[in-house]
ModelCIF file with pLDDT and N, C-alpha, C, O atoms, coordinates in Angstrom:
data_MODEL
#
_entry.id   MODEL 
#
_entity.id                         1 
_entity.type                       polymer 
_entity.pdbx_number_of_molecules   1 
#
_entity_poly.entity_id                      1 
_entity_poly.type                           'polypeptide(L)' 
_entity_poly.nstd_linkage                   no 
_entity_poly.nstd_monomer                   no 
_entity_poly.pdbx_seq_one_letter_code       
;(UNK)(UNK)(UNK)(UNK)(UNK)(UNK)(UNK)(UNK)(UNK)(UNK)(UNK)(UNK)(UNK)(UNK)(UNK)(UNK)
(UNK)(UNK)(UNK)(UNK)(UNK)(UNK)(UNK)(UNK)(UNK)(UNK)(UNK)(UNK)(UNK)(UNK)(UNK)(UNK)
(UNK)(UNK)(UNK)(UNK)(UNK)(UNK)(UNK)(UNK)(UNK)(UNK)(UNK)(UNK)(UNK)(UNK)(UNK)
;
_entity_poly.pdbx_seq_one_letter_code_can   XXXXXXXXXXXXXXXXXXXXXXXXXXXXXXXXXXXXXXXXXXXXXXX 
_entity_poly.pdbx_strand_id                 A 
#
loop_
_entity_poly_seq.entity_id 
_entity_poly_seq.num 
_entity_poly_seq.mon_id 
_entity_poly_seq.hetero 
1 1  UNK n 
1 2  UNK n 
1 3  UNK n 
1 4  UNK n 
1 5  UNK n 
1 6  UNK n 
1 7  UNK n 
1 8  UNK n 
1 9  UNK n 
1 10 UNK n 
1 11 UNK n 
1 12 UNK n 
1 13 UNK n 
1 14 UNK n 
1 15 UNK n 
1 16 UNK n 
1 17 UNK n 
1 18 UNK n 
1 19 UNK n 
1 20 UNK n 
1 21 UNK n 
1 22 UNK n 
1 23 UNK n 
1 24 UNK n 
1 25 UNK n 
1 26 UNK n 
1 27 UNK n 
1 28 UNK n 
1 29 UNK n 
1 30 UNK n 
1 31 UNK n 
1 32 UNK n 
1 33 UNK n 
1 34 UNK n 
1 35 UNK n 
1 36 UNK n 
1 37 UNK n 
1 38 UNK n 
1 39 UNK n 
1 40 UNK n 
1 41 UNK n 
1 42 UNK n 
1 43 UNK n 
1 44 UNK n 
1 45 UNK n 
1 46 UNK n 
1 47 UNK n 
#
_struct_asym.id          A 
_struct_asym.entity_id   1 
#
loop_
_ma_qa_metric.id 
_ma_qa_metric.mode 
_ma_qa_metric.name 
_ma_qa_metric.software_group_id 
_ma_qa_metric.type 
1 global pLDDT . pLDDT 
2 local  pLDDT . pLDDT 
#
_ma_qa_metric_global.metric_id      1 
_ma_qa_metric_global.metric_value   93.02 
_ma_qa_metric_global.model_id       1 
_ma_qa_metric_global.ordinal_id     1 
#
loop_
_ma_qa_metric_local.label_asym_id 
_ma_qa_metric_local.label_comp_id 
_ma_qa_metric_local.label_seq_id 
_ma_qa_metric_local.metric_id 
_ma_qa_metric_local.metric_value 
_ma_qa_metric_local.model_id 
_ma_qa_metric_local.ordinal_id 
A UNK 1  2 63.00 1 1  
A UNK 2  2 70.00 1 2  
A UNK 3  2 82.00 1 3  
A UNK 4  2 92.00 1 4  
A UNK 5  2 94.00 1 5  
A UNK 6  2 95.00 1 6  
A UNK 7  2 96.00 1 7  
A UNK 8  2 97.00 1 8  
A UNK 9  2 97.00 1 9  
A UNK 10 2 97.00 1 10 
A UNK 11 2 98.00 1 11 
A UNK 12 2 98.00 1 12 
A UNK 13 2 98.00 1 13 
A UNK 14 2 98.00 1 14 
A UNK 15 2 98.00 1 15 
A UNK 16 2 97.00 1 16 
A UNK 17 2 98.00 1 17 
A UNK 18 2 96.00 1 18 
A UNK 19 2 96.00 1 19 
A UNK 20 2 96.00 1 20 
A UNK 21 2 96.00 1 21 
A UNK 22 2 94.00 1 22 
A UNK 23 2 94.00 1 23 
A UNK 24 2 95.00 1 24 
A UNK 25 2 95.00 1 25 
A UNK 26 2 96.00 1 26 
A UNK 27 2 97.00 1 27 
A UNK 28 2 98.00 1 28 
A UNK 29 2 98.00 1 29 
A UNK 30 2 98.00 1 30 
A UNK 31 2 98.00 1 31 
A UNK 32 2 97.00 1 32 
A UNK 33 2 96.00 1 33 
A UNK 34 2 93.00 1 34 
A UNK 35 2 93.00 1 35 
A UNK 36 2 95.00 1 36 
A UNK 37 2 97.00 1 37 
A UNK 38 2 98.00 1 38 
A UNK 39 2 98.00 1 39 
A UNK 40 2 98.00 1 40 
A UNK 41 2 97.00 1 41 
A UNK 42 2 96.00 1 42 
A UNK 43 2 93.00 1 43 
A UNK 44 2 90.00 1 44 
A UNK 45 2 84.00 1 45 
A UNK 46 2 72.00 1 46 
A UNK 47 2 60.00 1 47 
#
loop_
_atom_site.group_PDB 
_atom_site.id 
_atom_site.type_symbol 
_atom_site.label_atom_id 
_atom_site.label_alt_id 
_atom_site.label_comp_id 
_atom_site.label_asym_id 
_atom_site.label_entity_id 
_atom_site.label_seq_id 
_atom_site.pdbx_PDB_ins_code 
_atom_site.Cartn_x 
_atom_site.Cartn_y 
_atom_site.Cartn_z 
_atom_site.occupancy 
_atom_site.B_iso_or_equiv 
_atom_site.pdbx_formal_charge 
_atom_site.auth_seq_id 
_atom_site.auth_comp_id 
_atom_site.auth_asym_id 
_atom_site.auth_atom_id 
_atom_site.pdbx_PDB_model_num 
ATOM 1   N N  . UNK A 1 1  ? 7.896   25.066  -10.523 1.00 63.00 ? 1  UNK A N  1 
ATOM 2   C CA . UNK A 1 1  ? 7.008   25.074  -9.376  1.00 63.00 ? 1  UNK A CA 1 
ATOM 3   C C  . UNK A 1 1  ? 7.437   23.985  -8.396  1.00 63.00 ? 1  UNK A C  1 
ATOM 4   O O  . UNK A 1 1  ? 8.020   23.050  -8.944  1.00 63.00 ? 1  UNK A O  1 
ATOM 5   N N  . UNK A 1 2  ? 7.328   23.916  -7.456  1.00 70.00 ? 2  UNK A N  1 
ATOM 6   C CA . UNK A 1 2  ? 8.017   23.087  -6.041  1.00 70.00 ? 2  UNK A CA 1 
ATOM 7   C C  . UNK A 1 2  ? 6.325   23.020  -5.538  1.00 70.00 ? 2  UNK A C  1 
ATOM 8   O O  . UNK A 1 2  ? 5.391   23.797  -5.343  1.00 70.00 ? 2  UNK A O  1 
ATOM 9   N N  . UNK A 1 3  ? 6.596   21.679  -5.483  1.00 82.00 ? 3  UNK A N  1 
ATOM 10  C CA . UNK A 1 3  ? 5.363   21.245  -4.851  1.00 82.00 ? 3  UNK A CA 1 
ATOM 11  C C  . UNK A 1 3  ? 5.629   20.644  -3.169  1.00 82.00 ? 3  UNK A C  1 
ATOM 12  O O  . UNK A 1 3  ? 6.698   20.291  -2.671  1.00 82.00 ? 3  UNK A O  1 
ATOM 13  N N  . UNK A 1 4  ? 4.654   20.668  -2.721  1.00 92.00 ? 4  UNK A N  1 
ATOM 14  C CA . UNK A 1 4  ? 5.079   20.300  -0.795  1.00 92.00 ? 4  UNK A CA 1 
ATOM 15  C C  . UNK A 1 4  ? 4.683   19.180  -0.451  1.00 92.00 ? 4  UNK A C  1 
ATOM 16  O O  . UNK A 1 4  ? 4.269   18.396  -1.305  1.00 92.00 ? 4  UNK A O  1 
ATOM 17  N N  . UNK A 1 5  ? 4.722   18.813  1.028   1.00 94.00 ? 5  UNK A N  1 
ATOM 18  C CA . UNK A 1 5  ? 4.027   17.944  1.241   1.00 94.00 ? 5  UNK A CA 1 
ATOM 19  C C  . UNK A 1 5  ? 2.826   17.402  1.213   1.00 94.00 ? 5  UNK A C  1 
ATOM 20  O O  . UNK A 1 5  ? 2.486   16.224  1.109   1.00 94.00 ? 5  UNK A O  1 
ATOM 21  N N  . UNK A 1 6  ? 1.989   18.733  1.354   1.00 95.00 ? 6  UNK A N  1 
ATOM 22  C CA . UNK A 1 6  ? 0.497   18.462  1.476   1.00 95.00 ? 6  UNK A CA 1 
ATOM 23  C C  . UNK A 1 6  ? 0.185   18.002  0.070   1.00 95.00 ? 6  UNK A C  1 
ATOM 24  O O  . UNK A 1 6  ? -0.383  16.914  -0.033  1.00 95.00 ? 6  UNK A O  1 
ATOM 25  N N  . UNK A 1 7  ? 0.441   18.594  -0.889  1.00 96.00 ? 7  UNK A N  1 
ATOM 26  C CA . UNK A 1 7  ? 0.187   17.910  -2.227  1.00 96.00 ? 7  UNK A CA 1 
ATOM 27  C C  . UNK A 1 7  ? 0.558   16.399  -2.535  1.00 96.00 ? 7  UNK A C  1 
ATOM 28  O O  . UNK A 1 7  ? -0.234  15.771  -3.237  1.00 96.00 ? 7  UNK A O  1 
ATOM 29  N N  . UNK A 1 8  ? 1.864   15.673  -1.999  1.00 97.00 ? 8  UNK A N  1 
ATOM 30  C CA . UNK A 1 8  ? 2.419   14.276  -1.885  1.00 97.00 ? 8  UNK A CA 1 
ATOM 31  C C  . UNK A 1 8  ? 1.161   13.488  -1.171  1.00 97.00 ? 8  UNK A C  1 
ATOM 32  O O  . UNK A 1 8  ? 0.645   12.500  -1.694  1.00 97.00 ? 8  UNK A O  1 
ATOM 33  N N  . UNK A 1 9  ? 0.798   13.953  -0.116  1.00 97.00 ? 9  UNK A N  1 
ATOM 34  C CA . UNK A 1 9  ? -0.092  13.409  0.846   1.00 97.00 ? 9  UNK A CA 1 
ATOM 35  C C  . UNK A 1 9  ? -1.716  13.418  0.292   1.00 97.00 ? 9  UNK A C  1 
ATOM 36  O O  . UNK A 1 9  ? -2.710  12.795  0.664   1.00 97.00 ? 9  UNK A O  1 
ATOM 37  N N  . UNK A 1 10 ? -1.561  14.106  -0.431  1.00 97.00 ? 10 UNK A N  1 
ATOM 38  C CA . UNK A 1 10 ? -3.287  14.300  -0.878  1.00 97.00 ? 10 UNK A CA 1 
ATOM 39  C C  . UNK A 1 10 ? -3.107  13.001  -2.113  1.00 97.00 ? 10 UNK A C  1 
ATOM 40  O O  . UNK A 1 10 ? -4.050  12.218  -2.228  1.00 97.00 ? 10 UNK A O  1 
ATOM 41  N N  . UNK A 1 11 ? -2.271  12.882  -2.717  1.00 98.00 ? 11 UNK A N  1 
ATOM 42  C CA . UNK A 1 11 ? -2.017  12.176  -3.608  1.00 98.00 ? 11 UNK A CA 1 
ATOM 43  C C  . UNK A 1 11 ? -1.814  10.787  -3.011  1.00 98.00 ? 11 UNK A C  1 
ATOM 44  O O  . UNK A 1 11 ? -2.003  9.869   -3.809  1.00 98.00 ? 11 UNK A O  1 
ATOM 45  N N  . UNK A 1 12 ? -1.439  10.420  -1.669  1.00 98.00 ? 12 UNK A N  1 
ATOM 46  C CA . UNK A 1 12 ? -1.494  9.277   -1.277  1.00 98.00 ? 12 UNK A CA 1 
ATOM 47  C C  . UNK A 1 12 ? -2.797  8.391   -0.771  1.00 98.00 ? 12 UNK A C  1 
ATOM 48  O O  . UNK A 1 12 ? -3.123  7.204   -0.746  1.00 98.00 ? 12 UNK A O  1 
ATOM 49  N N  . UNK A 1 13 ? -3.220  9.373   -0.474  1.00 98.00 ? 13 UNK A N  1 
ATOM 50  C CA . UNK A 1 13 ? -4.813  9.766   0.352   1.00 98.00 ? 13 UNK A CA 1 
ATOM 51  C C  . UNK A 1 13 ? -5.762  9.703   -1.508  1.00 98.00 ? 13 UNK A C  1 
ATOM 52  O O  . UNK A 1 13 ? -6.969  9.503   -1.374  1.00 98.00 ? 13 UNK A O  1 
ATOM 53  N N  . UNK A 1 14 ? -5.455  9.799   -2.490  1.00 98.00 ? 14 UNK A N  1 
ATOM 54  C CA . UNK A 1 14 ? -6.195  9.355   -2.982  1.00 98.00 ? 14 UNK A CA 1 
ATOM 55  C C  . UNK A 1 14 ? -6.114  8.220   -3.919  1.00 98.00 ? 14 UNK A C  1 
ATOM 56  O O  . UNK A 1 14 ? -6.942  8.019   -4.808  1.00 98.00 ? 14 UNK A O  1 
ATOM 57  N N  . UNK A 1 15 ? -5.055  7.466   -3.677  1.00 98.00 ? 15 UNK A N  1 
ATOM 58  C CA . UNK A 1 15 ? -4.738  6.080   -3.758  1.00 98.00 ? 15 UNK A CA 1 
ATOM 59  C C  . UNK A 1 15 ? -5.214  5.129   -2.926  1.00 98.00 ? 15 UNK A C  1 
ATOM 60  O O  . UNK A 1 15 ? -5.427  3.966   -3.269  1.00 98.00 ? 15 UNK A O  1 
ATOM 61  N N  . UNK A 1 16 ? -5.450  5.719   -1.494  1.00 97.00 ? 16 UNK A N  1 
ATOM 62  C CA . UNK A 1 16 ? -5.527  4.702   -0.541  1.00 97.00 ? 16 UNK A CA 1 
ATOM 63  C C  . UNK A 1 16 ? -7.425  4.842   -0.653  1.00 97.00 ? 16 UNK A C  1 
ATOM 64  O O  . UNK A 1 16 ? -8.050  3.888   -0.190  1.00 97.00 ? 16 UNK A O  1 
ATOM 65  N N  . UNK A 1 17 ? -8.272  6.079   -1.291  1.00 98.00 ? 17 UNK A N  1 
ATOM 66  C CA . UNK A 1 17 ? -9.635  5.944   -1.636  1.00 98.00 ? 17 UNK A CA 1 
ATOM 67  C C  . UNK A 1 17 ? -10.227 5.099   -2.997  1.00 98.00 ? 17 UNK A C  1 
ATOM 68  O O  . UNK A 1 17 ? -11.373 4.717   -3.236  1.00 98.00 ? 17 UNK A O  1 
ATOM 69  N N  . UNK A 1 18 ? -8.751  4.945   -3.924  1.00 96.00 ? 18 UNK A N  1 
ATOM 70  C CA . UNK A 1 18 ? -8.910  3.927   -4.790  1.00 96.00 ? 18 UNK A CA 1 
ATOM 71  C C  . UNK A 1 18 ? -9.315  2.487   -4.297  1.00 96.00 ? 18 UNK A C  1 
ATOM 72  O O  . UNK A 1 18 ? -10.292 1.803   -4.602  1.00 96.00 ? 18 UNK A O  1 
ATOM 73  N N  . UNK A 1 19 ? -7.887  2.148   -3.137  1.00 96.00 ? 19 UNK A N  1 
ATOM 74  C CA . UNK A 1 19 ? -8.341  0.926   -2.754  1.00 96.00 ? 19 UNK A CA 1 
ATOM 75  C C  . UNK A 1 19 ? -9.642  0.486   -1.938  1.00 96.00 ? 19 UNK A C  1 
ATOM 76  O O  . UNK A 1 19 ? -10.046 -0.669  -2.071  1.00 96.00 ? 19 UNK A O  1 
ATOM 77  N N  . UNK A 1 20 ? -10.526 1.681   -0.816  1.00 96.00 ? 20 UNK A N  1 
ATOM 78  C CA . UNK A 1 20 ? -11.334 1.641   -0.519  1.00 96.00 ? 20 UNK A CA 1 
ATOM 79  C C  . UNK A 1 20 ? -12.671 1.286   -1.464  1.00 96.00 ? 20 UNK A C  1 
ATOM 80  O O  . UNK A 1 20 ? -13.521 0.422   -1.251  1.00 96.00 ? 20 UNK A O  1 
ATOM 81  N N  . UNK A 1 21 ? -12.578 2.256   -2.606  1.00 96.00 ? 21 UNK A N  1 
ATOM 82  C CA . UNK A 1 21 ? -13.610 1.775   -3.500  1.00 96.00 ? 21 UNK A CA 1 
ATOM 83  C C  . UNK A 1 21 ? -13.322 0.654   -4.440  1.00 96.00 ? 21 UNK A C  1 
ATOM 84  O O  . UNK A 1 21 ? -13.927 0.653   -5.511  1.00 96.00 ? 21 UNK A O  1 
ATOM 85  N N  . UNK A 1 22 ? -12.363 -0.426  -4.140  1.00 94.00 ? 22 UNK A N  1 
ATOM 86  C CA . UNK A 1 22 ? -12.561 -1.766  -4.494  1.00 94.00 ? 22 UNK A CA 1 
ATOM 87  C C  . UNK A 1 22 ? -12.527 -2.598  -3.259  1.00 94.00 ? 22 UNK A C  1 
ATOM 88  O O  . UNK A 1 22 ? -12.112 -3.754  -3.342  1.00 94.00 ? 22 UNK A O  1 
ATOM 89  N N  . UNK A 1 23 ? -12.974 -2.052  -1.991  1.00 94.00 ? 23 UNK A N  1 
ATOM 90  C CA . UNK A 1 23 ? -13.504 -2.699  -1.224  1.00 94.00 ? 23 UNK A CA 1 
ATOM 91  C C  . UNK A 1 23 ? -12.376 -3.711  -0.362  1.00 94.00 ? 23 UNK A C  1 
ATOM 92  O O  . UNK A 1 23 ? -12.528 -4.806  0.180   1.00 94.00 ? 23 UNK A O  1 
ATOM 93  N N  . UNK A 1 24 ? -10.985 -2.656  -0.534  1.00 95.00 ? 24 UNK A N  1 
ATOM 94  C CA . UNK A 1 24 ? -9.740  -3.083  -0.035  1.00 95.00 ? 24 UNK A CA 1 
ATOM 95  C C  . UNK A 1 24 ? -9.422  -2.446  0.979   1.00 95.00 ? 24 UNK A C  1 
ATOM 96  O O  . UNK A 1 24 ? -9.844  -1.289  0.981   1.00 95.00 ? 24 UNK A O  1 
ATOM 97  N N  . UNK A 1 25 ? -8.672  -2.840  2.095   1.00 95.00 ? 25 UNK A N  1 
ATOM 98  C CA . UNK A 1 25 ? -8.269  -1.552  3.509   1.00 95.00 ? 25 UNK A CA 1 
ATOM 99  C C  . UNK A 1 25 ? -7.673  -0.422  2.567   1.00 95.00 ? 25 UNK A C  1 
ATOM 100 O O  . UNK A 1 25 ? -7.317  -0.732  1.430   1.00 95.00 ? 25 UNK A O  1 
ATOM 101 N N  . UNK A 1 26 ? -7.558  0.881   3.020   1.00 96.00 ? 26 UNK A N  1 
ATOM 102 C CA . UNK A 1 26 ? -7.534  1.931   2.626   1.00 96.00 ? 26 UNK A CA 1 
ATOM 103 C C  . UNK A 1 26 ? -6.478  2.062   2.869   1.00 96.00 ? 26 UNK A C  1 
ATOM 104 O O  . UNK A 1 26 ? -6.355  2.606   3.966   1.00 96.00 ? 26 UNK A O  1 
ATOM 105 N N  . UNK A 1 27 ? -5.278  1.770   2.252   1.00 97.00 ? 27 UNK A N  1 
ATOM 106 C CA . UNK A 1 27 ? -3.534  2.130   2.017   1.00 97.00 ? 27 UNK A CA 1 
ATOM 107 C C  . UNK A 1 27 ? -3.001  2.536   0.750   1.00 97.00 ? 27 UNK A C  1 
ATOM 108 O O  . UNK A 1 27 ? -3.243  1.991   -0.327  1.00 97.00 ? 27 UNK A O  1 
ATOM 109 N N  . UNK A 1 28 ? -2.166  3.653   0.970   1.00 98.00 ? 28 UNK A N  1 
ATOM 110 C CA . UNK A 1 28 ? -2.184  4.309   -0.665  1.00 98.00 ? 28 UNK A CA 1 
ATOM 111 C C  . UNK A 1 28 ? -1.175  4.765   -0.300  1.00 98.00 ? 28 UNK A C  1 
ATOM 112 O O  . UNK A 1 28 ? -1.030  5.170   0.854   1.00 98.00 ? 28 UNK A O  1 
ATOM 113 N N  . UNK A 1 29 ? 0.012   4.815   -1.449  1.00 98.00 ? 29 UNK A N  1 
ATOM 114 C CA . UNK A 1 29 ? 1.684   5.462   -1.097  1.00 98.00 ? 29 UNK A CA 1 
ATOM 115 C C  . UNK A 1 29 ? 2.048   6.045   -2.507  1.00 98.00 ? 29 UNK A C  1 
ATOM 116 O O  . UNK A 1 29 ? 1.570   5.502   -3.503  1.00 98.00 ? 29 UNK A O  1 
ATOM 117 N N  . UNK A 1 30 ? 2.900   7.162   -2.632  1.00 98.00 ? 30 UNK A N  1 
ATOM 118 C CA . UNK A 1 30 ? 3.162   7.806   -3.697  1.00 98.00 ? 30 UNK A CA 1 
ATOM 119 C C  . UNK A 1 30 ? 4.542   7.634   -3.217  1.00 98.00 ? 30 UNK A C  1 
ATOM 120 O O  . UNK A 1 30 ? 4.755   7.763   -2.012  1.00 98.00 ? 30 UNK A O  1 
ATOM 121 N N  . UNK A 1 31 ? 5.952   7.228   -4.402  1.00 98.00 ? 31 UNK A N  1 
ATOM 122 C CA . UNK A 1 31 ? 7.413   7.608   -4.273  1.00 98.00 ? 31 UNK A CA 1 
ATOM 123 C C  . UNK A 1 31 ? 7.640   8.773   -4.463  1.00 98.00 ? 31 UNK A C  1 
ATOM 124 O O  . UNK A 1 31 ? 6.765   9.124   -5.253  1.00 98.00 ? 31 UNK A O  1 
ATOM 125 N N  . UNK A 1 32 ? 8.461   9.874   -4.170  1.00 97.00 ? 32 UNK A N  1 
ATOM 126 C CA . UNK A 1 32 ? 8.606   10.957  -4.766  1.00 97.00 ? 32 UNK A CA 1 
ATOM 127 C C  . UNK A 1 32 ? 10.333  11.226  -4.385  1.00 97.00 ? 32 UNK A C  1 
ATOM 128 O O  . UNK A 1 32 ? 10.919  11.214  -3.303  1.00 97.00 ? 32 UNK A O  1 
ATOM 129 N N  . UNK A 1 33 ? 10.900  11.506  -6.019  1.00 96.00 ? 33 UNK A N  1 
ATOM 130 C CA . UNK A 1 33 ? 12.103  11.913  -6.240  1.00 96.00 ? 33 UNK A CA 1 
ATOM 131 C C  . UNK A 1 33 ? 12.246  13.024  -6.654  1.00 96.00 ? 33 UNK A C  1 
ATOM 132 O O  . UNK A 1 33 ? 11.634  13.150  -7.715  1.00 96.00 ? 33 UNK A O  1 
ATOM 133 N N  . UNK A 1 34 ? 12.745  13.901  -6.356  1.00 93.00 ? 34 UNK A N  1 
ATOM 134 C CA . UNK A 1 34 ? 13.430  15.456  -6.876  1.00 93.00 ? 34 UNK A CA 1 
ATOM 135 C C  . UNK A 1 34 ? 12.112  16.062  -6.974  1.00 93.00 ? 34 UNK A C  1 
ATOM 136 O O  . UNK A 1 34 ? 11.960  16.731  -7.996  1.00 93.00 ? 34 UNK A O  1 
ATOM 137 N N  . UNK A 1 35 ? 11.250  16.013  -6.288  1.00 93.00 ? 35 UNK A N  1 
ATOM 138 C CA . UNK A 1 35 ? 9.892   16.967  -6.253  1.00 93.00 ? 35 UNK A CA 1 
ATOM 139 C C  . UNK A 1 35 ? 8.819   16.462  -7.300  1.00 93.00 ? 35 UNK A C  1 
ATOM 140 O O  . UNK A 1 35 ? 7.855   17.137  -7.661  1.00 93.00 ? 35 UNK A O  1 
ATOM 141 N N  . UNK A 1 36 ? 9.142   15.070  -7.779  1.00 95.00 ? 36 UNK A N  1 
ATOM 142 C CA . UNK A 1 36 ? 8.123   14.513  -8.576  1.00 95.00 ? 36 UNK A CA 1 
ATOM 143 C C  . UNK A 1 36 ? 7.811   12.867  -8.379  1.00 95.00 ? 36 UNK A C  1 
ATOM 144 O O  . UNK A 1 36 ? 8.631   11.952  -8.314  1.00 95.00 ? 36 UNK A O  1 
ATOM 145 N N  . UNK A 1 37 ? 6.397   12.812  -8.310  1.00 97.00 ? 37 UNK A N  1 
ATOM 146 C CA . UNK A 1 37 ? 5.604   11.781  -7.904  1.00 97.00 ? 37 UNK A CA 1 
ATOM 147 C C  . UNK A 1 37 ? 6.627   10.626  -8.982  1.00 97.00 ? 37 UNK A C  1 
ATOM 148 O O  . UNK A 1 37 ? 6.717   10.995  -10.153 1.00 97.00 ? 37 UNK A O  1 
ATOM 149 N N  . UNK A 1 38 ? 7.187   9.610   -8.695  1.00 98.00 ? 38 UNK A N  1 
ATOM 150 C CA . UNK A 1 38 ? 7.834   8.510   -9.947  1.00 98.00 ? 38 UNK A CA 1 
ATOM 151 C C  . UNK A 1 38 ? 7.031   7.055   -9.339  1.00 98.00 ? 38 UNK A C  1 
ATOM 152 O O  . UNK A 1 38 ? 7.599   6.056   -9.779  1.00 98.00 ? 38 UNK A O  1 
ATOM 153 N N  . UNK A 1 39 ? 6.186   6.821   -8.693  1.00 98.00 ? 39 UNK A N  1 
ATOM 154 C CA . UNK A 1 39 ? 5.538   5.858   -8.553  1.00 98.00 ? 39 UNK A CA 1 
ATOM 155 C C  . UNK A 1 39 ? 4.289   5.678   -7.422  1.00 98.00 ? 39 UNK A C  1 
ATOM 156 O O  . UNK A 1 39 ? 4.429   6.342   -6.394  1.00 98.00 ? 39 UNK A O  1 
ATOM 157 N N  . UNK A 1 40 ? 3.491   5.120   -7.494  1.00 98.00 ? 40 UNK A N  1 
ATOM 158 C CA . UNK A 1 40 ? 2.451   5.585   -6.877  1.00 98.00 ? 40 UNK A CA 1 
ATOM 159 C C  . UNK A 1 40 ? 1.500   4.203   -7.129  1.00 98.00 ? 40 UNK A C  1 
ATOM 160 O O  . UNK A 1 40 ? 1.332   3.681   -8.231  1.00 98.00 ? 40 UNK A O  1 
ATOM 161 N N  . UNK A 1 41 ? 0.835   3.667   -5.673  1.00 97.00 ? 41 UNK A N  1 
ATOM 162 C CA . UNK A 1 41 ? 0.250   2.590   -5.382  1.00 97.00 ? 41 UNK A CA 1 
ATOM 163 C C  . UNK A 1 41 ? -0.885  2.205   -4.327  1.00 97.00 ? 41 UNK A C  1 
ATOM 164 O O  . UNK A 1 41 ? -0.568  2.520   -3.180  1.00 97.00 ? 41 UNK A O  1 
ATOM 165 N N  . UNK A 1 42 ? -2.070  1.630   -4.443  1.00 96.00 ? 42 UNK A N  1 
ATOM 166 C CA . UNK A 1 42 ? -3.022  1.294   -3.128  1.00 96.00 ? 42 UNK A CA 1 
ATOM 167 C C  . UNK A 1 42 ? -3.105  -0.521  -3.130  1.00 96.00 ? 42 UNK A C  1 
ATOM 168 O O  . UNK A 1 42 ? -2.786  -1.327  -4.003  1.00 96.00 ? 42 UNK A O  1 
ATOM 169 N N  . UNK A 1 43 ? -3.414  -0.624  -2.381  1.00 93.00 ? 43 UNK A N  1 
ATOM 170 C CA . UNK A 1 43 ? -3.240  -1.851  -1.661  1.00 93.00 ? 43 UNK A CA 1 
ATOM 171 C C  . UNK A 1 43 ? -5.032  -2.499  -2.074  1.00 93.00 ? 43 UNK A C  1 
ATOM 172 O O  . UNK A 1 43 ? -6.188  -2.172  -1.804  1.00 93.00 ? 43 UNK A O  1 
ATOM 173 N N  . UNK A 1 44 ? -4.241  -3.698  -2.963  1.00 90.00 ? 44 UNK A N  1 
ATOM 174 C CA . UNK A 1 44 ? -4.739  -4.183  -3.308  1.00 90.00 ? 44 UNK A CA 1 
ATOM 175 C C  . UNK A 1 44 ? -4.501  -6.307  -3.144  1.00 90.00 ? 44 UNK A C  1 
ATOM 176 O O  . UNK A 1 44 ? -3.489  -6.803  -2.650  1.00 90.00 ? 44 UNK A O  1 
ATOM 177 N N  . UNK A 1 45 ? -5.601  -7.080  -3.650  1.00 84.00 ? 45 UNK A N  1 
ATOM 178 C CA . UNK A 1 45 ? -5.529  -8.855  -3.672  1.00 84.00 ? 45 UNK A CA 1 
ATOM 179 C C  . UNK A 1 45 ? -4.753  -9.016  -4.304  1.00 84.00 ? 45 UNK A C  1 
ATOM 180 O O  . UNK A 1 45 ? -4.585  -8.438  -5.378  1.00 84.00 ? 45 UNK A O  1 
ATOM 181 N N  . UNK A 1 46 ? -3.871  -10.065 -3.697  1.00 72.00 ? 46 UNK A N  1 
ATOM 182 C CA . UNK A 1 46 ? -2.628  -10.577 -4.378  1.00 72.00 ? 46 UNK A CA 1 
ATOM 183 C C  . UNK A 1 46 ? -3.444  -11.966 -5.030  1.00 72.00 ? 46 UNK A C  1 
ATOM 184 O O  . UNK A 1 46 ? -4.079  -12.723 -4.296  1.00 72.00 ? 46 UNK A O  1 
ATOM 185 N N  . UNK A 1 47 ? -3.351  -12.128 -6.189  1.00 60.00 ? 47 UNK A N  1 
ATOM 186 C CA . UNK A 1 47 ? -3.965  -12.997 -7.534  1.00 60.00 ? 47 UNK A CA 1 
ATOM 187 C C  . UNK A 1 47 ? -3.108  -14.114 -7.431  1.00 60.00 ? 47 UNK A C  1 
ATOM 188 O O  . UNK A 1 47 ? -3.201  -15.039 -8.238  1.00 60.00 ? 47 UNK A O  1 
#
């Protein structure tokens, strides 16, 4: 199955609602190699 963009993007979009619901600006990024998500992150306090 070949997945598209809109699926990459929904997946970023719900990283970046992760960081919203810890009360972080709403930024969320997925890597994607050969048609599969290999890393994926929202923006979060640097400790």
């Amino acid at each position: 199955m070949i997945l598209g963009d809109e699926y990459f993007m929904r997946a970023a979009l719900a990283e970046a609602k992760e960081a919203l619901l810890q009360d972080e600006v709403p930024i969320g990024a997925v890597i994607v190699a050969n048609g599969q998500i290999i890393a994926r992150g929202h923006n979060m306090v640097e400790n």
